[in-house]
PyMOL Python script that loads the backbone (N, CA, C, O; Angstrom):
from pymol import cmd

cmd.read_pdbstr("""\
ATOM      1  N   UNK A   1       1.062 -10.108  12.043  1.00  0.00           N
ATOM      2  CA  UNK A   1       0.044 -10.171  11.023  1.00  0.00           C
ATOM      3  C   UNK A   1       0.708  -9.955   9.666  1.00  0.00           C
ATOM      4  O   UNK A   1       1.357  -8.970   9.317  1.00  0.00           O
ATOM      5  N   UNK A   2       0.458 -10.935   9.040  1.00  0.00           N
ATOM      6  CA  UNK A   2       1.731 -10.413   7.487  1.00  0.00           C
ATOM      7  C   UNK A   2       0.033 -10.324   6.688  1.00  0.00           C
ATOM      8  O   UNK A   2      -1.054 -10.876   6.857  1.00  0.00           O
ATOM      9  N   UNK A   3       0.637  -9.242   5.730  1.00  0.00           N
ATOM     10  CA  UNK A   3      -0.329  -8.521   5.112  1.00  0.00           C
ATOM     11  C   UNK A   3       0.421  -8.928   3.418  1.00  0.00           C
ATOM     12  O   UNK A   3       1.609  -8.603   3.403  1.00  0.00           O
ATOM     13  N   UNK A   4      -0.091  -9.584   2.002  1.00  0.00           N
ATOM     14  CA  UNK A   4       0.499  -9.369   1.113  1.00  0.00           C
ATOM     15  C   UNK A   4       0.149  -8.347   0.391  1.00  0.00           C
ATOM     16  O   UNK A   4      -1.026  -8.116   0.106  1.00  0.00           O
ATOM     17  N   UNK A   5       1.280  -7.524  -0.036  1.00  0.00           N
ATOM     18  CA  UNK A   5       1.266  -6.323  -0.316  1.00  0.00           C
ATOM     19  C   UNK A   5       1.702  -5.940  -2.092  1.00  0.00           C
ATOM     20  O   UNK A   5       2.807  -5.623  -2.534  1.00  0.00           O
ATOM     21  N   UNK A   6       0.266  -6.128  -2.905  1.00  0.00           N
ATOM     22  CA  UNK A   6       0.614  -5.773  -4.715  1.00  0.00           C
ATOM     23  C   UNK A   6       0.573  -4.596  -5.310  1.00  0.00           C
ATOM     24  O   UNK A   6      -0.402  -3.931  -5.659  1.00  0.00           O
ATOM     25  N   UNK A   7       1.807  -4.368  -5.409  1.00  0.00           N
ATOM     26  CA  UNK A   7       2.227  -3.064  -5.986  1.00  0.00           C
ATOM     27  C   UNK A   7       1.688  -3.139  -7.517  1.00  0.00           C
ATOM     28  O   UNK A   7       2.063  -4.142  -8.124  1.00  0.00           O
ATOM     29  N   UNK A   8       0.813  -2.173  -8.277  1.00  0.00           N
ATOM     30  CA  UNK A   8       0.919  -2.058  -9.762  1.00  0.00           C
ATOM     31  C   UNK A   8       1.298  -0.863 -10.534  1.00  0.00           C
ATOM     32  O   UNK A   8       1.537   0.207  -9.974  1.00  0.00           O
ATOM     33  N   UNK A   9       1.338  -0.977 -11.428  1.00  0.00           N
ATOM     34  CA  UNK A   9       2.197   0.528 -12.707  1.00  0.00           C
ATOM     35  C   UNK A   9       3.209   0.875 -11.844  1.00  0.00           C
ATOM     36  O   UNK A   9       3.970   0.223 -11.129  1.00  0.00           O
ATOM     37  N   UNK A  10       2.989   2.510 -12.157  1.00  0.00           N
ATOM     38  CA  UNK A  10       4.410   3.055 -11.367  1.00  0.00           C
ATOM     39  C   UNK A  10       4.736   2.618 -10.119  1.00  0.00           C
ATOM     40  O   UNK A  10       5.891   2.375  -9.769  1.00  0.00           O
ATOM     41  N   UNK A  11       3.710   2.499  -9.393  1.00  0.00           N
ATOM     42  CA  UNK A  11       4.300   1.964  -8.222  1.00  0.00           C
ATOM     43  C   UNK A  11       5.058   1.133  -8.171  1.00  0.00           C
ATOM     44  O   UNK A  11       6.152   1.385  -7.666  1.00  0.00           O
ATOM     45  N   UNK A  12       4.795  -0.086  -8.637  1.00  0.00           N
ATOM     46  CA  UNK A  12       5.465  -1.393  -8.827  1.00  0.00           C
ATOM     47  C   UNK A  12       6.966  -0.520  -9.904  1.00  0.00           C
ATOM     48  O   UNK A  12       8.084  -0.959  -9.635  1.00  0.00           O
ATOM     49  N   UNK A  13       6.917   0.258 -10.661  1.00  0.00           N
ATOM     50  CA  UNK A  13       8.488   0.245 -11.074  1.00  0.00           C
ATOM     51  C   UNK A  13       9.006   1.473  -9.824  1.00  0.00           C
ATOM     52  O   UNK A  13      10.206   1.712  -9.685  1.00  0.00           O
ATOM     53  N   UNK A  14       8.114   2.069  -9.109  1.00  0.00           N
ATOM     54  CA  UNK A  14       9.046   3.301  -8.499  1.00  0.00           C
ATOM     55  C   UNK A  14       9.902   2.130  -7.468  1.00  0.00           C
ATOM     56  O   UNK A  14      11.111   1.927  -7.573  1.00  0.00           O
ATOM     57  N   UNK A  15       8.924   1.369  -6.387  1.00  0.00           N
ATOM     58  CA  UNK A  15       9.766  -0.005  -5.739  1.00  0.00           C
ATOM     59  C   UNK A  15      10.453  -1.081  -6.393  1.00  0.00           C
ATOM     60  O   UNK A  15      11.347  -1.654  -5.770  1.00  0.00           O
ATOM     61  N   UNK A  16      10.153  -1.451  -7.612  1.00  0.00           N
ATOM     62  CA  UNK A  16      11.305  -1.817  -8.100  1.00  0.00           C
ATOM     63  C   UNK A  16      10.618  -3.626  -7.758  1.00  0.00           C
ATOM     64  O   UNK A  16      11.392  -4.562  -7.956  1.00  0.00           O
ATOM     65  N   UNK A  17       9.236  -3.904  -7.283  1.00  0.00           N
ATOM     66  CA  UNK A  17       9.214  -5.272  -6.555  1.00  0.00           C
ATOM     67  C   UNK A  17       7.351  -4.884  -7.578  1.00  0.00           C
ATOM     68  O   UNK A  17       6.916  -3.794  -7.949  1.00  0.00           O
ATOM     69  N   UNK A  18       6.682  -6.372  -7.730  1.00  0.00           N
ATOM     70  CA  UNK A  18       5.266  -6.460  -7.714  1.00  0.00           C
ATOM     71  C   UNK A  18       4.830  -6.664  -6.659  1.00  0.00           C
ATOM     72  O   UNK A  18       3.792  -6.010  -6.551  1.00  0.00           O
ATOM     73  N   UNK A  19       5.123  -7.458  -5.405  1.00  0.00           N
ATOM     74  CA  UNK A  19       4.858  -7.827  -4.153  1.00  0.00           C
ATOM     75  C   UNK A  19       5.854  -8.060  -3.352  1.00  0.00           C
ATOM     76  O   UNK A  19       7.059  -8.064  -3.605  1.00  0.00           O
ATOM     77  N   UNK A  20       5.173  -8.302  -2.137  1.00  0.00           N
ATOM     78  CA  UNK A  20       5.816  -9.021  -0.724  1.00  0.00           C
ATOM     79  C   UNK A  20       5.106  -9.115  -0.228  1.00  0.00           C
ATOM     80  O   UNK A  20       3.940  -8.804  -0.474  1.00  0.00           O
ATOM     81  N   UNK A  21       5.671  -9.707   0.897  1.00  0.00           N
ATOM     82  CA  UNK A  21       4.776 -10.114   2.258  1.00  0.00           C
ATOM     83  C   UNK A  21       5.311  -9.295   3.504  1.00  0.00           C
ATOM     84  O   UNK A  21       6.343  -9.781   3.968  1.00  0.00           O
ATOM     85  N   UNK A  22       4.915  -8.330   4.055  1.00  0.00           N
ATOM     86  CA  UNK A  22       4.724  -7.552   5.257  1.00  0.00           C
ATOM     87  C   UNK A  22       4.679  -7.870   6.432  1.00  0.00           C
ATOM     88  O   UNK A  22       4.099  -8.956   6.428  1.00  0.00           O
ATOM     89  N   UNK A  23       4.954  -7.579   7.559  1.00  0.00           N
ATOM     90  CA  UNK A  23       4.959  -7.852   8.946  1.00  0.00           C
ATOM     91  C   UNK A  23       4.847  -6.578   9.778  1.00  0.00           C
ATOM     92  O   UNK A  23       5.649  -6.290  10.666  1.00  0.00           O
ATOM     93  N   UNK A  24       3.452  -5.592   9.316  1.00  0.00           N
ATOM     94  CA  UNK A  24       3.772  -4.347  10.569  1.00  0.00           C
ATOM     95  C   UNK A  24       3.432  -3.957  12.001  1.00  0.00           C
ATOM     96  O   UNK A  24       2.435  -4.416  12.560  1.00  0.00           O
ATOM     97  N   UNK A  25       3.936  -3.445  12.354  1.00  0.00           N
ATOM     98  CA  UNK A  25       3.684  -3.807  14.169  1.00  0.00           C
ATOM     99  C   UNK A  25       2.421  -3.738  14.364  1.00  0.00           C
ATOM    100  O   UNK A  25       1.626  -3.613  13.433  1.00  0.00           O
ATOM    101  N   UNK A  26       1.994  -3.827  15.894  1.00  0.00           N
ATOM    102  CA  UNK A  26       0.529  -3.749  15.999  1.00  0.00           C
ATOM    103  C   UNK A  26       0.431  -2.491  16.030  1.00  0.00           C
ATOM    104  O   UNK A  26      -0.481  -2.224  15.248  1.00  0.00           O
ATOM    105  N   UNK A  27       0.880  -1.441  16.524  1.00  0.00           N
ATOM    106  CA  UNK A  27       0.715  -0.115  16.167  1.00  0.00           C
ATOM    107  C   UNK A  27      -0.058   0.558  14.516  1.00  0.00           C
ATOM    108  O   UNK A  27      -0.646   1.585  14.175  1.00  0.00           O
ATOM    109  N   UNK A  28       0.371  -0.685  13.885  1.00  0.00           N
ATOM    110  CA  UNK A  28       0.171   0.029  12.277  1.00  0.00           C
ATOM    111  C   UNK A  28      -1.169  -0.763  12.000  1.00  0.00           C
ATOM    112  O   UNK A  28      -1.245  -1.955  11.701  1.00  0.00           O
ATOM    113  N   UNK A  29      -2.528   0.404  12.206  1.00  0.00           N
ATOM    114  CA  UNK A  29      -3.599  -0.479  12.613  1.00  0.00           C
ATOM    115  C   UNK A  29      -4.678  -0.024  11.510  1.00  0.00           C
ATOM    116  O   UNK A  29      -5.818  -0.474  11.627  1.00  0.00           O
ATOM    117  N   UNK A  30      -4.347   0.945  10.323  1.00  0.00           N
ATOM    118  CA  UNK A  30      -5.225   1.316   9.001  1.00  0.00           C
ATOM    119  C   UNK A  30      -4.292   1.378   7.861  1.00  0.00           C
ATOM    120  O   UNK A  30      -3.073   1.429   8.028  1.00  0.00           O
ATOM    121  N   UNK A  31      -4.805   1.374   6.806  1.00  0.00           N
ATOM    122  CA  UNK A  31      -4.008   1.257   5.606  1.00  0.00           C
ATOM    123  C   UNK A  31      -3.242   2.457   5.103  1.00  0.00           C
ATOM    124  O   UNK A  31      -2.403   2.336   4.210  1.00  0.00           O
ATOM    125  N   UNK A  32      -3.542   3.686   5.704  1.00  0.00           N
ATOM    126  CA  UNK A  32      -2.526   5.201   5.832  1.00  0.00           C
ATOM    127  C   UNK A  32      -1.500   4.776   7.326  1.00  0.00           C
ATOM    128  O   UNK A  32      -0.831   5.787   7.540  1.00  0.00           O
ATOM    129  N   UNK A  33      -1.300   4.152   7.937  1.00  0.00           N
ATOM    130  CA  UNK A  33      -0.514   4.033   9.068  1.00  0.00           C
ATOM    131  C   UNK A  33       0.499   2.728   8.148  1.00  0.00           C
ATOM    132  O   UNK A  33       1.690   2.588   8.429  1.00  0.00           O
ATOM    133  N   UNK A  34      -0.061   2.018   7.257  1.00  0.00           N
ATOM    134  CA  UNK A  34       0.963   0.615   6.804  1.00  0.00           C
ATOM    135  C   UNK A  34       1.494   1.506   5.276  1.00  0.00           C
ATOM    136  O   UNK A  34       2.495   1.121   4.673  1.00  0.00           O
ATOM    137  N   UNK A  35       0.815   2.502   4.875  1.00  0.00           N
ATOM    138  CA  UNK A  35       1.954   3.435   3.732  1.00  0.00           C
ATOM    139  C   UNK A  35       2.850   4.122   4.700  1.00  0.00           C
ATOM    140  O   UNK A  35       4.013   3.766   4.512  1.00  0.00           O
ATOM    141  N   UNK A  36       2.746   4.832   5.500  1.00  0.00           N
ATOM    142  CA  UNK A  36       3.230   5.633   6.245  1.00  0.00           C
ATOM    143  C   UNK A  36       4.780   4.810   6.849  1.00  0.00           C
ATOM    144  O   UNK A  36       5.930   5.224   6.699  1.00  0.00           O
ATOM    145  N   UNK A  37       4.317   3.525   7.562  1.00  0.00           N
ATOM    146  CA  UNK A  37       5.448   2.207   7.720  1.00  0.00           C
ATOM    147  C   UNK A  37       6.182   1.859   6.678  1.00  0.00           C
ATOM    148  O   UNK A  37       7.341   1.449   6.626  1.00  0.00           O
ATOM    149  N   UNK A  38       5.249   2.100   5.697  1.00  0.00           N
ATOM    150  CA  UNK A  38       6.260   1.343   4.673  1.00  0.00           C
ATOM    151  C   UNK A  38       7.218   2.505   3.914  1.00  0.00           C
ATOM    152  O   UNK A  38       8.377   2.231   3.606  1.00  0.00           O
ATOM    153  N   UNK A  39       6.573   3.950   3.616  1.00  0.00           N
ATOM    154  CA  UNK A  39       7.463   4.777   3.723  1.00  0.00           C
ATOM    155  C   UNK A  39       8.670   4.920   4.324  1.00  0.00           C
ATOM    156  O   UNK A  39       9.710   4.894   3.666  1.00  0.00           O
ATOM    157  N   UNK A  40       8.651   5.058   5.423  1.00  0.00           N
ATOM    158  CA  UNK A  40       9.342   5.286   6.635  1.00  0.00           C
ATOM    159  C   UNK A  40      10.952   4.212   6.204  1.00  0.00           C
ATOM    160  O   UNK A  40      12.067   4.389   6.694  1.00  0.00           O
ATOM    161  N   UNK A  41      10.587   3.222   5.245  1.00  0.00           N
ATOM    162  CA  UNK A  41      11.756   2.109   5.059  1.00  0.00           C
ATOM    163  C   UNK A  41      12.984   3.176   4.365  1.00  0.00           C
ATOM    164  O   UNK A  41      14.197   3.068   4.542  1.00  0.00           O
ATOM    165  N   UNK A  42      12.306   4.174   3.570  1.00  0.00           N
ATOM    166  CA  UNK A  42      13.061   5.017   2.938  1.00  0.00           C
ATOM    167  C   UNK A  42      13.058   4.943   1.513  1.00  0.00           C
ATOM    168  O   UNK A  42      12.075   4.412   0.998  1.00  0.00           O
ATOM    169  N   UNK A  43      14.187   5.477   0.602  1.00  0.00           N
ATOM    170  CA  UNK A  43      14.499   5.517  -0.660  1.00  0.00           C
ATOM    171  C   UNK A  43      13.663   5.037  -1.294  1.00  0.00           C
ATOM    172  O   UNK A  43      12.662   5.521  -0.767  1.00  0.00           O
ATOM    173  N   UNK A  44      13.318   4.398  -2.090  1.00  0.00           N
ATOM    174  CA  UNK A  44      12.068   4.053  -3.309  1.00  0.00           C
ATOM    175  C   UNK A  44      10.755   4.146  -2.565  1.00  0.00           C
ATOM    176  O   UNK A  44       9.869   4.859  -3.035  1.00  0.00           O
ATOM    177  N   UNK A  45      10.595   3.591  -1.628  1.00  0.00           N
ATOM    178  CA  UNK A  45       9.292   3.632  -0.542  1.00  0.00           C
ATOM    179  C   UNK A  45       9.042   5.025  -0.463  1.00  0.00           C
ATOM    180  O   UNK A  45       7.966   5.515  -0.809  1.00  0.00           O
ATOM    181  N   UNK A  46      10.144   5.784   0.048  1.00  0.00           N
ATOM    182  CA  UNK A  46       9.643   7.141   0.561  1.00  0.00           C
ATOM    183  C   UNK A  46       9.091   8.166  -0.411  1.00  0.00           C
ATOM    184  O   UNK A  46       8.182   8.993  -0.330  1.00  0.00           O
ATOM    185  N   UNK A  47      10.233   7.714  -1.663  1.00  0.00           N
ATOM    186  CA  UNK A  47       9.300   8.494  -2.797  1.00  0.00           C
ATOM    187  C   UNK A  47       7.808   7.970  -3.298  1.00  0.00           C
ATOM    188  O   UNK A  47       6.757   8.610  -3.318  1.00  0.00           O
ATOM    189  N   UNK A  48       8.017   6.810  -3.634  1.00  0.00           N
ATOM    190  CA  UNK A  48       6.888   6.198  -3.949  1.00  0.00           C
ATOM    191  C   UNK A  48       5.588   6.558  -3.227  1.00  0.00           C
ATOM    192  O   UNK A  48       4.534   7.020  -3.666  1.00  0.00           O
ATOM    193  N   UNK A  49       5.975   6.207  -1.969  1.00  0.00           N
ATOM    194  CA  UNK A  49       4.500   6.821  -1.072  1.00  0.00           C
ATOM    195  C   UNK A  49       4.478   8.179  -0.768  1.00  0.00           C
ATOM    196  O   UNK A  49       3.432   8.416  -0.163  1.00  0.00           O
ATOM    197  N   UNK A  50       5.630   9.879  -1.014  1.00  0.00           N
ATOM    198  CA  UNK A  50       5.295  10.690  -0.935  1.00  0.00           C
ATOM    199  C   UNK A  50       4.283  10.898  -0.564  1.00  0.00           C
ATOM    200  O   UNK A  50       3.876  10.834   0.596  1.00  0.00           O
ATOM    201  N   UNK A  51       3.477  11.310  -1.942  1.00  0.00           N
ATOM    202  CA  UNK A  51       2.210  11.856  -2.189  1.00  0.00           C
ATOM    203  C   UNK A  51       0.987  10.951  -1.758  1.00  0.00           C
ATOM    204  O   UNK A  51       0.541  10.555  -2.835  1.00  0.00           O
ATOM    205  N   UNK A  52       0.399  10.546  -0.992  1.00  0.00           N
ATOM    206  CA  UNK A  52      -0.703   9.731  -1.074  1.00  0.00           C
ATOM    207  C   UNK A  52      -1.817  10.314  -2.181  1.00  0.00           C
ATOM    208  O   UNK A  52      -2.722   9.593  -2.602  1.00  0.00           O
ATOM    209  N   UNK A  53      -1.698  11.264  -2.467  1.00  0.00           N
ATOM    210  CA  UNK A  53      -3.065  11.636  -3.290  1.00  0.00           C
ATOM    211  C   UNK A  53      -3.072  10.929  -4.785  1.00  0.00           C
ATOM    212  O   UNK A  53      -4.057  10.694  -5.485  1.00  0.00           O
ATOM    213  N   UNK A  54      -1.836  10.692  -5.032  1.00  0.00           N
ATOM    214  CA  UNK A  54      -2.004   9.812  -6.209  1.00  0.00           C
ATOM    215  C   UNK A  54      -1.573   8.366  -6.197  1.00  0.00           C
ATOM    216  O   UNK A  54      -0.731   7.945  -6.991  1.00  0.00           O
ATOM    217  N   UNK A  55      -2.218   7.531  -5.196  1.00  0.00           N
ATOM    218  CA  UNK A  55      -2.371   6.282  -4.756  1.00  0.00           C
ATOM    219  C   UNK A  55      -4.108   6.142  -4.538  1.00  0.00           C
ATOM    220  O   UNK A  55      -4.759   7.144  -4.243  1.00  0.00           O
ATOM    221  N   UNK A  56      -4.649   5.032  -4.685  1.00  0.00           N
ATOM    222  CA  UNK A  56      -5.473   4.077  -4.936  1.00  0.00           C
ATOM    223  C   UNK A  56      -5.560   2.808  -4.211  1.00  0.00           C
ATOM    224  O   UNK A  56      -4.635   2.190  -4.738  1.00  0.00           O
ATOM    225  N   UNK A  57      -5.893   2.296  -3.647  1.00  0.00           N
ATOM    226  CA  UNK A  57      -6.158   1.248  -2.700  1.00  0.00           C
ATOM    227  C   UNK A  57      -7.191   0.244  -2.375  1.00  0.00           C
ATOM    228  O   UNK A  57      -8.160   0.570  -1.688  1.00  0.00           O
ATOM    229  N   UNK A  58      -6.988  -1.432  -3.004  1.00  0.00           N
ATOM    230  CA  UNK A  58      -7.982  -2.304  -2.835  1.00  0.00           C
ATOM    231  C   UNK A  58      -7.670  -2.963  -1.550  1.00  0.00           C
ATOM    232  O   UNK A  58      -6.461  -3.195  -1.544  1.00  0.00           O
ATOM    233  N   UNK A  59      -8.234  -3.365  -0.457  1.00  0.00           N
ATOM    234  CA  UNK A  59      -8.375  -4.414   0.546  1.00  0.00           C
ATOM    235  C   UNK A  59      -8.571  -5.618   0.148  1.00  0.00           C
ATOM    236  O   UNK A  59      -9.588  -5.745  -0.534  1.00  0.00           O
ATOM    237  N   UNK A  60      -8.068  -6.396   0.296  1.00  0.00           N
ATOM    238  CA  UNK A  60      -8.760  -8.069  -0.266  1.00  0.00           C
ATOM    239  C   UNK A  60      -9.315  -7.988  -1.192  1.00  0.00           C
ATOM    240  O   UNK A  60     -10.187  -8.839  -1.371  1.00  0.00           O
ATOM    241  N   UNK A  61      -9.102  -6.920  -2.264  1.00  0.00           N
ATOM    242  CA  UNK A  61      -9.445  -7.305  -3.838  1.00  0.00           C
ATOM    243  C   UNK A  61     -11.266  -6.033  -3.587  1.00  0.00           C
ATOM    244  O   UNK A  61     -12.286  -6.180  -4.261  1.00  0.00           O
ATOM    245  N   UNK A  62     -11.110  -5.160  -2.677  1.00  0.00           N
ATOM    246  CA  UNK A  62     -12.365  -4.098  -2.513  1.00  0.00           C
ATOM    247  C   UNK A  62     -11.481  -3.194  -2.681  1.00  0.00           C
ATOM    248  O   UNK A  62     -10.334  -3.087  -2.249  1.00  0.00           O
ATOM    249  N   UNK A  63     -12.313  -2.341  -3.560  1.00  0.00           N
ATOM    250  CA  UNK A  63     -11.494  -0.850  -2.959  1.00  0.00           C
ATOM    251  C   UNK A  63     -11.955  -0.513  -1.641  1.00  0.00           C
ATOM    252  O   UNK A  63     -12.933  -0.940  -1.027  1.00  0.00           O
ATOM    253  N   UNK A  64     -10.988   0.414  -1.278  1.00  0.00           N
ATOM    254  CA  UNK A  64     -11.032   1.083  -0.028  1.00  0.00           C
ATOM    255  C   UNK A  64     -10.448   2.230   0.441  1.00  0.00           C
ATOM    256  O   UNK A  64      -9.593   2.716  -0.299  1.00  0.00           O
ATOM    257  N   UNK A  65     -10.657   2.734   1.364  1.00  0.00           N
ATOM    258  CA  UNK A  65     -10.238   4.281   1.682  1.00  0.00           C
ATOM    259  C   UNK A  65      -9.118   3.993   2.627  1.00  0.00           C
ATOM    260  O   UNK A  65      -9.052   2.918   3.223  1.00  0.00           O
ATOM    261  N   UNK A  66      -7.983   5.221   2.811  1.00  0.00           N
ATOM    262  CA  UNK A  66      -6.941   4.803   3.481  1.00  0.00           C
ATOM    263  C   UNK A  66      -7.288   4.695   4.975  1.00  0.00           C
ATOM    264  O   UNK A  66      -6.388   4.251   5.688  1.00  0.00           O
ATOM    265  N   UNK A  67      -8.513   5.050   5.595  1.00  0.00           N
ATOM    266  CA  UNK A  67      -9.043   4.573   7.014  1.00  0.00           C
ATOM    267  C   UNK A  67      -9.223   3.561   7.291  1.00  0.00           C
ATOM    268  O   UNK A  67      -9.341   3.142   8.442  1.00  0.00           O
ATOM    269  N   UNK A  68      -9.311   2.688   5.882  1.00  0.00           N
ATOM    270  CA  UNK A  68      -9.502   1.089   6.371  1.00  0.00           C
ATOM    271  C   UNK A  68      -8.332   0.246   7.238  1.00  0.00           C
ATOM    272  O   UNK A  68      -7.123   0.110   7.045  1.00  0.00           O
ATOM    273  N   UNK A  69      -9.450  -0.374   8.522  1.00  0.00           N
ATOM    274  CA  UNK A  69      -8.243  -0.904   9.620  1.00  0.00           C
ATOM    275  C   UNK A  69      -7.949  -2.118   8.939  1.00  0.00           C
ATOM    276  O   UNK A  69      -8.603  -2.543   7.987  1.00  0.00           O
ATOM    277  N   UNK A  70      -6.835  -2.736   9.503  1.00  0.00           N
ATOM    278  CA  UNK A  70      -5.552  -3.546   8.760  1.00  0.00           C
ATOM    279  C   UNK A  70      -6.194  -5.201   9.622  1.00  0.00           C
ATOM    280  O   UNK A  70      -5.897  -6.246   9.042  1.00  0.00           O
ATOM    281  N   UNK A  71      -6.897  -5.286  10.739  1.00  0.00           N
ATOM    282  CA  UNK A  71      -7.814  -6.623  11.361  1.00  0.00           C
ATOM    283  C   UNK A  71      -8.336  -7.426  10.445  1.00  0.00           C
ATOM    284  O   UNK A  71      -9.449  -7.306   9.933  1.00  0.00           O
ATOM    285  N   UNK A  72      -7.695  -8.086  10.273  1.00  0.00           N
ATOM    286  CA  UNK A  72      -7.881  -9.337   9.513  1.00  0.00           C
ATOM    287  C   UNK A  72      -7.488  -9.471   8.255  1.00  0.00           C
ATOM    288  O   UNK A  72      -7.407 -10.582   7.732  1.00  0.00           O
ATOM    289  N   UNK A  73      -7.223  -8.448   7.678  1.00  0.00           N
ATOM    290  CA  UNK A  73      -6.501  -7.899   6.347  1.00  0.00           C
ATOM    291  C   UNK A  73      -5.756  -9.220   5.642  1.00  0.00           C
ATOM    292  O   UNK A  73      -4.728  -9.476   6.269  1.00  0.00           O
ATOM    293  N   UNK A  74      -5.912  -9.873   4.840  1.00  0.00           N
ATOM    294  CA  UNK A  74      -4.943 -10.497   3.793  1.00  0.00           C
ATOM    295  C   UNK A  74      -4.172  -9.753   2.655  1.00  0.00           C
ATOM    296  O   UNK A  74      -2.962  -9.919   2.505  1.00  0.00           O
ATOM    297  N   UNK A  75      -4.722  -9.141   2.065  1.00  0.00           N
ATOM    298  CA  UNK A  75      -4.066  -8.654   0.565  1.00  0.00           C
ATOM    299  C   UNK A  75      -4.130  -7.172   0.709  1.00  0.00           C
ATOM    300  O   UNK A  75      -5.261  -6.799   1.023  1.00  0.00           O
ATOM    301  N   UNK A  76      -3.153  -6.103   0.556  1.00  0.00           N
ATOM    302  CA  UNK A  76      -3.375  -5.053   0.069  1.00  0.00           C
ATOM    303  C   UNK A  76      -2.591  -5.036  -1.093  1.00  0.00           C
ATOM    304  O   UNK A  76      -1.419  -5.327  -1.332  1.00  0.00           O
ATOM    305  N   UNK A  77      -3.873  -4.472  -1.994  1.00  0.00           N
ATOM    306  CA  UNK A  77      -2.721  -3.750  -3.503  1.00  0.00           C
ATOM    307  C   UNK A  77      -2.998  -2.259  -3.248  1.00  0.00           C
ATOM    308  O   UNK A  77      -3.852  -1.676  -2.580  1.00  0.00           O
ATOM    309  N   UNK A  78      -1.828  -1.791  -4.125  1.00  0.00           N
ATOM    310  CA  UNK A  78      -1.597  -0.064  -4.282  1.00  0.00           C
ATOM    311  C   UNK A  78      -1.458   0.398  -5.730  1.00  0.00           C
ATOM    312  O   UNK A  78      -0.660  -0.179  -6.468  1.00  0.00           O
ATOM    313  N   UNK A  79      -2.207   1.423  -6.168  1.00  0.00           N
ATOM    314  CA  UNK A  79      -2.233   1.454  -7.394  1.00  0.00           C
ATOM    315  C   UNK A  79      -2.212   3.043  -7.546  1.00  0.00           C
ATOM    316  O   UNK A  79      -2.244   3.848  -6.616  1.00  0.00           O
ATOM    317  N   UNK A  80      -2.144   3.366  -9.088  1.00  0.00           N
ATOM    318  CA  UNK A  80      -2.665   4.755  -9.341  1.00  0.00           C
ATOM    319  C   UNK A  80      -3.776   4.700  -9.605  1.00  0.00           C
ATOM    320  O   UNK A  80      -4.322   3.625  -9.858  1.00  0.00           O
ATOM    321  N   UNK A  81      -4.609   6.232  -9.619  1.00  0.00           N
ATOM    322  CA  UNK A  81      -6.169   6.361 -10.194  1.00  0.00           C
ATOM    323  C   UNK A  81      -5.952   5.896 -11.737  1.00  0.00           C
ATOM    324  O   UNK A  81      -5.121   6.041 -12.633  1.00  0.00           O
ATOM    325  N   UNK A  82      -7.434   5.128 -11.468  1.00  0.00           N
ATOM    326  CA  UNK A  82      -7.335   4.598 -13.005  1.00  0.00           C
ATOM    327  C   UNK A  82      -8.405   5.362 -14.102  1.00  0.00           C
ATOM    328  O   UNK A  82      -9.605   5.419 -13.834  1.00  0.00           O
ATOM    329  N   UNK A  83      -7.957   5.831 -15.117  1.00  0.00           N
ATOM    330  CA  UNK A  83      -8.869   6.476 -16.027  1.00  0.00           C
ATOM    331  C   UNK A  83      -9.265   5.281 -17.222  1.00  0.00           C
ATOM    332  O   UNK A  83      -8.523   4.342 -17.512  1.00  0.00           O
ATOM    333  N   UNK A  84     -10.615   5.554 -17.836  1.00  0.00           N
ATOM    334  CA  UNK A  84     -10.886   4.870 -18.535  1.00  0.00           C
ATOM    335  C   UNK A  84     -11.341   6.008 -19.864  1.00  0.00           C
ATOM    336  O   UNK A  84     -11.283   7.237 -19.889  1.00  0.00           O
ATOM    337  N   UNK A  85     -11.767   5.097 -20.825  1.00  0.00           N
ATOM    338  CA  UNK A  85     -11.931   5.988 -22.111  1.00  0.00           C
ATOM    339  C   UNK A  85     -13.110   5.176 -22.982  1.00  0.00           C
ATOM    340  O   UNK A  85     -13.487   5.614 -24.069  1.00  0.00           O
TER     341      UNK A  85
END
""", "prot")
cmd.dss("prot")
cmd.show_as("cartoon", "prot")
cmd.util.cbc("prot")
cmd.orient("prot")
């Protein structure tokens, strides 16, 4: 199942990439199990996804909570909380 995966702000400079395209096992079956995978790659990933509490998460362009399962999934982006003014 390849999942495309849009990194924005820090995220996108802590990885160093705006996107890719993903391939995670079937095991990796909610969107805290495909940070957790993608952590797991190491060095920029691992920092980057540390903390989940300051990550943000749309599904196919919805926000969503990191329980959301990855079935049928096209697009995940990852973001920080966004403040407005």
């Amino acid at each position: 199942m390849a999942i495309e995966m849009l990194y924005f702000a820090w995220v996108r400079e802590a990885i160093g990439r705006d996107a890719e395209t993903v391939d995670p096992p079937a095991e990796v079956e909610t969107v805290e199990a495909l940070i957790d995978w993608l952590a797991a790659r190491g060095g920029d990933y691992a920092e980057a996804f540390a903390d989940k509490a300051r990550l943000r998460v749309a599904v196919d362009q919805e926000f969503a909570g990191f329980d959301a399962p990855l079935a049928g999934v096209r697009e995940i982006a990852l973001f920080p909380p966004v403040t407005g003014g």
